[in-house]
N, C-alpha and C positions, 0 to 999 in steps of 0.2 A: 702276718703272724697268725697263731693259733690265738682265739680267745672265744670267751662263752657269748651266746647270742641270745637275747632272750624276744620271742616271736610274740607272746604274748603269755596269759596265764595259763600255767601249767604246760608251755612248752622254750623249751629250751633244745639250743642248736650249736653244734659247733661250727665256728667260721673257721674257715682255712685260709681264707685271704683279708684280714681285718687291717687296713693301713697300722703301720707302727707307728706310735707317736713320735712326736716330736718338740724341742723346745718351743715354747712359746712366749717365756717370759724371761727375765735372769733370773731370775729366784724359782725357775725351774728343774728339776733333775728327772733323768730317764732309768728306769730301775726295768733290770733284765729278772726276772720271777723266780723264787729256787720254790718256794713254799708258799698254798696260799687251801684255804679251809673254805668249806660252806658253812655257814651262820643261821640259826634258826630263824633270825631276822631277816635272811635272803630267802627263806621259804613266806614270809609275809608278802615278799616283792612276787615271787613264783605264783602265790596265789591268790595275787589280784589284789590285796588288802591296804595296798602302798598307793594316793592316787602318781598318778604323774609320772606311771613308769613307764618310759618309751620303749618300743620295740626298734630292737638294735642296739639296746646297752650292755653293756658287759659287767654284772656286778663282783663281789667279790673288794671285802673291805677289811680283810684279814691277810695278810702277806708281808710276805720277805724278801730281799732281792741284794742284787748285787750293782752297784752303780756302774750305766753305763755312759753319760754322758750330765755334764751339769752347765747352769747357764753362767754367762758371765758376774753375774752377782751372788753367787753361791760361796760360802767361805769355809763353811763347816763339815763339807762331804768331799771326798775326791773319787775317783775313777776308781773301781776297784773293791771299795767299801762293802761289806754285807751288813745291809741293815736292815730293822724290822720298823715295822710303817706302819705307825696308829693308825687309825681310820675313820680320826678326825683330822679334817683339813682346816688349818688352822693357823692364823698369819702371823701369832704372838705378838702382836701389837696395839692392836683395839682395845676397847675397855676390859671386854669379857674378855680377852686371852690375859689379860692382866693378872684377873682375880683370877688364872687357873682355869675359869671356863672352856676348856679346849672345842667342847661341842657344843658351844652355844657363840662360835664367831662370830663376829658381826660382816665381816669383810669376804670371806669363804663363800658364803651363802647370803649375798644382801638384800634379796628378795626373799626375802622369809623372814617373817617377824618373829618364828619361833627356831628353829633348830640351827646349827652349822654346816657347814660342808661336808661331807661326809664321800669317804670314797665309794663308788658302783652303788647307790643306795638313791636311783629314782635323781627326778629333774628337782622333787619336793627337798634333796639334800643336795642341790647345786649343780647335778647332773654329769659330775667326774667318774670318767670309765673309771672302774676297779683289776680290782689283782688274778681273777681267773681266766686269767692270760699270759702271753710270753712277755708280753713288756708293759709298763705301765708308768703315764706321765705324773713328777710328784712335785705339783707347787709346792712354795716356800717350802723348801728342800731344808732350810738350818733350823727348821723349825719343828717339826716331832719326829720326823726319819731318826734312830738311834741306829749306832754300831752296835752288833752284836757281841757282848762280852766274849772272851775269850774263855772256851772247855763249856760253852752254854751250850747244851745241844739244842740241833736250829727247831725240832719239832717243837720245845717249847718257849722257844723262841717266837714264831708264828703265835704261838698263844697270848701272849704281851699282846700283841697286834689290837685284841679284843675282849676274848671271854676270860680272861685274867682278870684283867681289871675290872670288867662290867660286873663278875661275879664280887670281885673284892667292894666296891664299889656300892650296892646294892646290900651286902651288910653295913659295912659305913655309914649309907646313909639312913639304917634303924638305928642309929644310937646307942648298939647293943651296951646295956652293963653288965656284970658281975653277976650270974645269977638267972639271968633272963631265959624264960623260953622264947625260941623262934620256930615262927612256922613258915616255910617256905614252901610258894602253890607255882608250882613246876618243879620236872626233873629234868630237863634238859640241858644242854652244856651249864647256860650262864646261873641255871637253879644251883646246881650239882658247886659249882664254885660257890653262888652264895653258902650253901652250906655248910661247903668246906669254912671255907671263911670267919663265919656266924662265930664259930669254937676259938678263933684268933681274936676276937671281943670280949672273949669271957661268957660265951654262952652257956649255960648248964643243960639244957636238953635243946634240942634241933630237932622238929617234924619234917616233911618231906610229902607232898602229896601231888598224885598224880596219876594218870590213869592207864600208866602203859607199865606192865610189871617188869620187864626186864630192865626198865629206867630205875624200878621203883629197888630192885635187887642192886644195882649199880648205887645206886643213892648211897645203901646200909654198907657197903664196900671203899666205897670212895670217900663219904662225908661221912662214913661214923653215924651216920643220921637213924633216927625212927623213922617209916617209909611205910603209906599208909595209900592202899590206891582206891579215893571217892567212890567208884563203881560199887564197892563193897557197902558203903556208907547211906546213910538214909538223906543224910545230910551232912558234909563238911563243916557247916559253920559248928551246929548241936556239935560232933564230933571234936570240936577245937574244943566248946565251952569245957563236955566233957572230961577232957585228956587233961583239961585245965582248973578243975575243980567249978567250973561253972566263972572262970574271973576273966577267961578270955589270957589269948595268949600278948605277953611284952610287947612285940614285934612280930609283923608280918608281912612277907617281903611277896610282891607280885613278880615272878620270872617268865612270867607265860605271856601278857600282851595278847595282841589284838587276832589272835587264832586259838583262844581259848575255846575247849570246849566243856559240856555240863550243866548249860541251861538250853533248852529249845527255845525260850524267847528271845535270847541273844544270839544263836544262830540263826535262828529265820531274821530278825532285824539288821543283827552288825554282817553275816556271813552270805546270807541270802536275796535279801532286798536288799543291801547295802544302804540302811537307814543310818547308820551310824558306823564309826570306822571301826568297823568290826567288834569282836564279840568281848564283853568287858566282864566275863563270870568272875573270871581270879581276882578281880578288883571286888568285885562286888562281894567275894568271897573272903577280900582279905580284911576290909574294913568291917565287916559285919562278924568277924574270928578274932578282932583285936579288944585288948583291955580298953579299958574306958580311961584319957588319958593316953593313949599309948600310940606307939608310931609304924604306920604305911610306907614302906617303901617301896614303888616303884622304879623297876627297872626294865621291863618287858614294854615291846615296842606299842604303841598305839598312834595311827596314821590321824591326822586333822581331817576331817573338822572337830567332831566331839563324841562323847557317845555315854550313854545314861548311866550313872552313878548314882548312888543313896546317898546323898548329901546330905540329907536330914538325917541319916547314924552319922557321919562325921562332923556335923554340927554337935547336936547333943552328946555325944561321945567326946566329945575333946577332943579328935584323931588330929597328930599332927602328920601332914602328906609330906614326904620329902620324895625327888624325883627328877633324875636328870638322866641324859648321854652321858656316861663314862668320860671323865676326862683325863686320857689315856699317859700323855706327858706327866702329868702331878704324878700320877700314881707309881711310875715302872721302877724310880732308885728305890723302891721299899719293896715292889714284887720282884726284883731283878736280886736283889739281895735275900729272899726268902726262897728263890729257887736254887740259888749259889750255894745256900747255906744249907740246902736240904729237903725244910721244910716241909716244901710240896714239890710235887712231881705232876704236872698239869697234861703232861703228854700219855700219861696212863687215860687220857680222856679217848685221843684220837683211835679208836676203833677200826679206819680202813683208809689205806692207802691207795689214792686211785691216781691214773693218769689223767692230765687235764683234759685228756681225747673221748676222754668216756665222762665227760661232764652233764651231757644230759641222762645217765644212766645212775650218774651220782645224784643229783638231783631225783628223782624218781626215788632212790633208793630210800632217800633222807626223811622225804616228805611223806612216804605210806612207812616207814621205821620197820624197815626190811632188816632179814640178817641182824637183830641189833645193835642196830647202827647207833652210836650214839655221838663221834665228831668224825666226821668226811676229811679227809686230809687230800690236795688236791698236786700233784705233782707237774709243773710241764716238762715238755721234751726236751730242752734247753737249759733245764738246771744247773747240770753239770757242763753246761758250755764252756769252753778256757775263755 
């Protein structure tokens, strides 16, 4: 089968001859690809930032597909299905799938004390080929695989998959009330969603900062947002106090993770010598921009082992951190009915329509924010397979 190969950082390759999966388990299913996106967090893997990403993997943890074959203990999927595929792997039975933790498994990923299984996202998230491919193997099948509602168009459909919820998700978990400013430091897909989002909490004003302006133009269009790009600025954080009468903003949510850029001592550390997993501005950014009292959420990916934070501002600030993987199952009857209903429209995200054959081109594209690129949409040759 066709699927993406990844050679090493910063080069990507299409395989033309990639074995097609196959069962392995009963509570296995085979999903033939209609729809699958690149993730800002798949440019983390592309640039090194991920440890434990093998050359030969196929990421891609964002997809759609049409069921091609299930194992003998599957009871909830049949032949035929089109469903959208979180991109947590997740066995709904361990403690954490209990409480809803979908991305914090126990059983997915048992060799890791911190995250779950994750699909195409490195060996560090249990090492499952992902979706930018023609076919792709989906344990416990009854377990996050959903049918696609019916009149759902599938583009935003693929969206469930991920930046839906991580966006929705990421305001969620600032506590937003009534009133609240939020400042959100990225503009990229899952920022662009927290934002949107923010205003469904009862936000009263939403910043948006970020250093690329045609992001920062899409931001004030999409999310209704203020959209303010650092470069301008002497300083982000004075700039929050500022905007903020000097009180610091409610809520400030990190969507940017471990390829942030806007300090030189966290590039040459997190990005350069790889002292730390990569570069933690937006964090450092975001606790030092918040009220005293007030709450960090992180959402933006950052790789183990650790990497230098001001602990002592969110000591003495009272900053409460909240901070997790999306956990994509809780979330979809509430986004699945917010798209149904109108809402929002998430596929006004996806900017370019590519063929999965030109994967390495897409990639490239993403990564230098060519053409304003703001979501990759990946298509393969088999979509429309009978």
């Amino acid at each position: 089968m066709l699927a993406m190969n990844f050679r090493g950082p910063r080069q990507i390759r299409l395989d033309r001859n990639k074995p097609e999966p196959e069962i392995k388990h009963p509570y296995d299913a085979i999903v033939r690809v209609t729809r699958s996106l690149i993730c800002g967090s798949d440019l983390h893997l592309y640039h090194g930032r991920v440890p434990d990403t093998r050359v030969g993997m196929t990421f891609g943890h964002e997809f759609t597909g049409v069921v091609e074959a299930v194992g003998s203990g599957v009871q909830k999927l049949n032949v035929g299905d089109h469903v959208l595929v979180p991109f947590n792997v997740a066995c709904g039975s361990c403690p954490h799938c209990k409480q809803e933790l979908y991305g914090n498994c126990n059983e997915s990923n048992p060799q890791a004390t911190a995250v779950g299984g994750f699909f195409g996202y490195a060996h560090t998230g249990g090492g499952y080929d992902g979706g930018q491919a023609e076919y792709v193997r989906v344990p416990y099948a009854d377990v996050s695989p959903t049918k696609i509602p019916e009149g759902m168009d599938l583009e935003n459909a693929v969206l469930l998959t991920d930046v839906v919820p991580t966006g929705y998700q990421a305001a969620e978990q600032g506590g937003i009330q009534k009133g609240d400013t939020v400042v959100v430091f990225g503009a990229g897909p899952v920022g662009l969603m927290a934002a949107r989002f923010a205003w469904f909490f009862g936000a009263a004003r939403v910043i948006v900062i970020d250093h690329v302006d045609y992001r920062l133009e899409f931001a004030r269009k999409f999310a209704f947002a203020e959209a303010y790009n650092y470069r301008d600025m002497k300083d982000p954080v004075l700039f929050v106090k500022k905007a903020t009468d000097y009180f610091g903003a409610d809520v400030c949510i990190d969507a940017v993770g471990c390829d942030a850029s806007g300090s030189l001592l966290q590039d040459i550390t997190g990005k350069g010598l790889l002292l730390q997993a990569g570069s933690a501005t937006a964090l450092h950014w975001a606790i030092n921009s918040v009220k005293k009292g007030g709450i960090v959420s992180i959402i933006g990916v950052y790789g183990p082992p650790w990497n230098l934070a001001p602990i002592g501002s969110l000591m003495n600030k009272g900053i409460t951190i909240r901070a997790n993987q999306a956990s994509v199952k809780r979330l979809l009857p509430k986004l699945i009915d917010h798209i149904m209903s109108g809402r929002i429209n998430p596929k006004e995200m996806i900017t370019h329509r590519i063929p999965l054959e030109d994967v390495s081109d897409a990639y490239r594209m993403f990564s230098s924010k060519l053409d304003h690129i703001i979501k990759p949409l990946l298509i393969p040759p088999r979509a429309h397979a009978a």
